[in-house]
N, C-alpha and C positions, 0 to 999 in steps of 0.2 A: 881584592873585592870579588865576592861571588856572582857569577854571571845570573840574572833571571830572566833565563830564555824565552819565558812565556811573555812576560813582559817586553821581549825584545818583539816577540812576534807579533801581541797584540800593534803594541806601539809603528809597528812598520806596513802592518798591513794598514793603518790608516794614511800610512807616509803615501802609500802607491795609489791612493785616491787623491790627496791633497796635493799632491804636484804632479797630479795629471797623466800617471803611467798607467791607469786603468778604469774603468769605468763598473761603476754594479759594483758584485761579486767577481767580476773575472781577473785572473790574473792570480798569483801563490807565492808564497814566500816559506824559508825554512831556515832555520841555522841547524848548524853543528855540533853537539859538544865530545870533542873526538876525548875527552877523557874518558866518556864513559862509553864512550860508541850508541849512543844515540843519537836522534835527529830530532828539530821541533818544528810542526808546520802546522799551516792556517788550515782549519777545517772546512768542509767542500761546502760551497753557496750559500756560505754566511755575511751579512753584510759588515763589513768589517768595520766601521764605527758601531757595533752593537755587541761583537765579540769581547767577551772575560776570558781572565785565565783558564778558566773550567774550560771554553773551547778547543784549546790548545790541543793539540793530540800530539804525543811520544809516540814516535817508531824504534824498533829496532832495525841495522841495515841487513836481518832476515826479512823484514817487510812485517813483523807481530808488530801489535799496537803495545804500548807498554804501558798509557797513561791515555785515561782523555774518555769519554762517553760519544765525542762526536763523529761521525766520519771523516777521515782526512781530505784533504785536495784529490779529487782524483790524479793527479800529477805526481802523486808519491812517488811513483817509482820512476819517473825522472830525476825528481831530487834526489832517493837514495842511488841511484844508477851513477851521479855525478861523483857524489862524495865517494862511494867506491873507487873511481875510477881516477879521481883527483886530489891527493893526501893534503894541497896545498891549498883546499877550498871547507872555508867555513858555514857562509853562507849562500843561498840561492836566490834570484829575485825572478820570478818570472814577470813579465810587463805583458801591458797592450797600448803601446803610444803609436799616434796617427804616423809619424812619418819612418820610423821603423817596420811599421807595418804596410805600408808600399813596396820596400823591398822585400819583405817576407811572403807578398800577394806576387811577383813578378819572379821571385826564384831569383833576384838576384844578388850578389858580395856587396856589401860596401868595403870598399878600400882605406886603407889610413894613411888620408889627405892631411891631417892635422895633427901638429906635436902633440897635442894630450890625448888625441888619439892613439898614435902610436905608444903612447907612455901607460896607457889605460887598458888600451885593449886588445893590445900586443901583438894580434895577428888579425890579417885582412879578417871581415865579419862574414860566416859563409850561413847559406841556408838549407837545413837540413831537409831530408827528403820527407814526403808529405805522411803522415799517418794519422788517423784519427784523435782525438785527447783522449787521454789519460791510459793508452794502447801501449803494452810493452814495446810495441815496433817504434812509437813515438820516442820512446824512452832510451832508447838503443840508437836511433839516428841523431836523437841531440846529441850524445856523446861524444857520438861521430865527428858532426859539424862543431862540436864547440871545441874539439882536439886539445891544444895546451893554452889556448888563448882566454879572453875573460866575458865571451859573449858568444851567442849563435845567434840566428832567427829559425822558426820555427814556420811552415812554408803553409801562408794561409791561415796562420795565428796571432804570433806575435813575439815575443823576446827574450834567453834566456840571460840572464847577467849573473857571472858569480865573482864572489873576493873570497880574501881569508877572513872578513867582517863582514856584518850587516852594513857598516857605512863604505867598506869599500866596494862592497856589489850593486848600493843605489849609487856610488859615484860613478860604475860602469855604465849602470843605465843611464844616467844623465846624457855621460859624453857619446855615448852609444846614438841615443836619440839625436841629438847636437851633431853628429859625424852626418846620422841618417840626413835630418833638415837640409844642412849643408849640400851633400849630394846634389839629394831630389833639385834643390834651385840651381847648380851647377848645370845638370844636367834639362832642366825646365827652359832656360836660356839659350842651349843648344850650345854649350861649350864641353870641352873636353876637360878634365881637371888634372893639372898637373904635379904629379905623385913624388914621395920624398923619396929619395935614394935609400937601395937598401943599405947602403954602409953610414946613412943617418940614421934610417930606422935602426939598427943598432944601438949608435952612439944614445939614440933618445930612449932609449929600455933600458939602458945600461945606467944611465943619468936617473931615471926615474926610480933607483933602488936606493941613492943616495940622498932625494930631495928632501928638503926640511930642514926641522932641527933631529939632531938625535934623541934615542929615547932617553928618559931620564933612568939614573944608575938607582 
């Protein structure tokens, strides 16, 4: 089956309204299609239950438009910066959820406290140093902070979450936010939260390549 990117895009920027990863226009989403070395992303301050295909805008990862009348996300060149830099990531999701965004206000890690944390997000969540949006310096520090794992915070923003799919980069966000929540009342309470062993956190990355059923042949 042929992938229809536009439709994946339209269809997901409404997903980051409908369950609550963004409010307005804010917030960007992109996929991949590394066969042909293009990119597909939501156009800048469109409200995205109103967005068609024709919004859609094609990058090349030169940063040229290849397709689309409308202006991209200003975030473009985050998202092409990622996919440069990470062969094993298809799509992008940037968020603005409340409780991720506490830690992205405070400059501080969330740790992974929890098995599908660690299964999902693979490395502590750090926050990248501040730069304005849509700022090459922005774009170049999320790389940074998101290193090999499947998330950053963005210091003063909000969230970057990638997969090798659109559903496994909103499952990042999910558990991402769920880790964030978590935290913040751990720490609300005045307790200290007690962290898995690194030789778990192994075992549970390691477990999490195998979960499921197999693909079909």
């Amino acid at each position: 089956m042929i992938m229809d990117y536009k439709e994946l895009i339209i269809a997901s920027g409404k997903q980051l309204l409908t369950e609550g990863f963004t409010v307005d226009t804010w917030g960007n989403i992109s996929a991949f299609d590394r066969s042909q070395g293009r990119f597909y992303i939501s156009p800048s301050g469109m409200d995205y239950h109103s967005c068609s295909t024709d919004d859609v805008v094609v990058m090349g990862l030169d940063g040229r438009i290849l397709e689309g009348h409308r202006k991209p996300s200003i975030e473009w060149e985050m998202h092409r910066n990622i996919y440069l830099a990470r062969p094993d990531v298809g799509a992008v999701v940037h968020t603005h959820p409340v409780a991720s965004a506490v830690f992205a206000c405070t400059r501080m890690e969330i740790p992974l406290l929890l098995d599908e944390a660690a299964q999902t997000l693979i490395r502590p969540v750090k926050t990248a140093d501040y730069a304005l949006p849509g700022s090459s310096e922005l774009a170049t520090n999320c790389v940074l902070a998101l290193g090999d794992g499947n998330a950053c915070l963005l210091a003063s923003h909000g969230a970057v979450c990638v997969g090798a799919d659109m559903k496994k980069a909103f499952k990042v966000a999910k558990v991402l936010e769920t880790a964030a929540e978590i935290y913040f009342r751990i720490l609300a309470i005045g307790k200290v939260p007690a962290e898995i062993t690194p030789e778990n956190l192994e075992q549970l990355r390691l477990r999490s390549k195998f979960y499921g059923q197999p693909s079909a042949q």
